[in-house]
C-alpha positions as CSV (number, residue, x, y, z in Angstrom):
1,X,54.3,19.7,-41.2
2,X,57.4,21.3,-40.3
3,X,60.9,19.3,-41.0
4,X,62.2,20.2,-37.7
5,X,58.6,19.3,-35.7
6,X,58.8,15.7,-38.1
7,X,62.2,15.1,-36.6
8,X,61.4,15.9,-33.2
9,X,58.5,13.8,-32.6
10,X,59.3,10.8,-35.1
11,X,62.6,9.2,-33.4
12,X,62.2,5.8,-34.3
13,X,62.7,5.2,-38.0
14,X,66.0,5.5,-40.2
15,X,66.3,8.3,-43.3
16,X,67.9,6.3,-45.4
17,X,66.2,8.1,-48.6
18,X,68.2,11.1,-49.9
19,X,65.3,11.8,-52.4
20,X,63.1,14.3,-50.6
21,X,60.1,12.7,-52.1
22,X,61.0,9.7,-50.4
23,X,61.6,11.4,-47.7
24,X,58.1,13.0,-46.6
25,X,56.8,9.9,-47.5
26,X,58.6,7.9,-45.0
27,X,57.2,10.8,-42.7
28,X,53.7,10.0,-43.7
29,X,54.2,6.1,-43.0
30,X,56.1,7.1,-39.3
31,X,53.4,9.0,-38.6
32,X,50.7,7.0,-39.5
33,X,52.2,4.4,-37.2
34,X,53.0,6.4,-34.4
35,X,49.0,7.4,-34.7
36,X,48.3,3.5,-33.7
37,X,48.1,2.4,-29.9
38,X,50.8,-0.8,-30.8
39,X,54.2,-0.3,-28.9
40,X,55.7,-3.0,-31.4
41,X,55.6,-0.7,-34.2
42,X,58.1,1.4,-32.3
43,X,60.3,-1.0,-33.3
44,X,60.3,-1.5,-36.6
45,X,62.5,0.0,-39.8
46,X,60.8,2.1,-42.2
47,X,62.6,2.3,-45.4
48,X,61.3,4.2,-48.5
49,X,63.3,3.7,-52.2
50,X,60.9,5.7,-55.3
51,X,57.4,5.0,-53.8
52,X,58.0,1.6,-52.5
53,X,57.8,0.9,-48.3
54,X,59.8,-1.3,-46.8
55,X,58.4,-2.7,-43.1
56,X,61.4,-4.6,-41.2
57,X,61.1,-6.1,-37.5
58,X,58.9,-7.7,-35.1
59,X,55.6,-7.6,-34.0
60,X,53.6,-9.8,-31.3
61,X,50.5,-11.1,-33.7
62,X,49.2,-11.2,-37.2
63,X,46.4,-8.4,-36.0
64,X,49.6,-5.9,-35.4
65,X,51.4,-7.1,-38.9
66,X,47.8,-6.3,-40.6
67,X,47.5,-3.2,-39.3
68,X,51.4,-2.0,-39.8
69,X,50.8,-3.1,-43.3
70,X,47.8,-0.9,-43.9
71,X,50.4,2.0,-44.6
72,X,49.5,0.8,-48.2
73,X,46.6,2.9,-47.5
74,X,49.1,6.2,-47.1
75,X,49.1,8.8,-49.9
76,X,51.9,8.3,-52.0
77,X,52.6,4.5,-51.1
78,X,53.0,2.5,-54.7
79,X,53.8,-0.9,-53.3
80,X,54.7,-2.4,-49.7
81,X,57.8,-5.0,-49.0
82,X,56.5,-6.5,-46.1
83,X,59.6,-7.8,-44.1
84,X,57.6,-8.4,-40.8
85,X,58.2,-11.5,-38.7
86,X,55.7,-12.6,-36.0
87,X,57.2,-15.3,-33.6
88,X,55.9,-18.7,-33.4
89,X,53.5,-19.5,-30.7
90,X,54.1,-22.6,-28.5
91,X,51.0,-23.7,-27.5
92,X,52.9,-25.4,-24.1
93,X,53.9,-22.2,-22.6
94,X,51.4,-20.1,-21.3
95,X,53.5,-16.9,-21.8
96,X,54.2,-15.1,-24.9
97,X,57.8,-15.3,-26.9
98,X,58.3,-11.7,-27.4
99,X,59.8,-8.4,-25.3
100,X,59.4,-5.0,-26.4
């Protein structure tokens, strides 16, 4: 994939990495995301340090945090930190605690 085509169409996560290893690697994880129908994982910081992913922010349900945490499954992926937070569900309120 072309550099300038990954940073066109993948807005949403931070390059932290300067190792270019790193780098496409952090590609592969945005991209495998952005591939999945869940607007939460719009939100969330992708950070990538020698092999290891990094998953940061919220998402509306343990079914989304599964999923975003199937990036293990991406080439290249040596461990996962997972840094997700679901919010708690009050079982008095008929609407759910969480805005996109």
């Amino acid at each position: 994939m072309d550099l300038e085509l990954a940073e066109r169409s993948v807005v949403w996560f931070e390059r932290k990495s300067t190792d270019r290893l790193d780098f496409e690697l952090q590609t592969r994880v945005t991209d495998y995301l952005s591939h999945r129908d869940e607007l939460a994982f719009r939100s969330l910081q992708i950070e990538v340090d020698h092999g290891t992913v990094t998953l940061t922010g919220r998402v509306r349900t343990y079914y989304e945090k599964q999923v975003a945490m199937s990036c293990v499954n991406v080439v290249g992926v040596l461990s996962l930190i997972d840094n997700l937070t679901v919010p708690e569900w009050d079982s008095q309120r008929s609407e759910f605690p969480f805005t996109l």
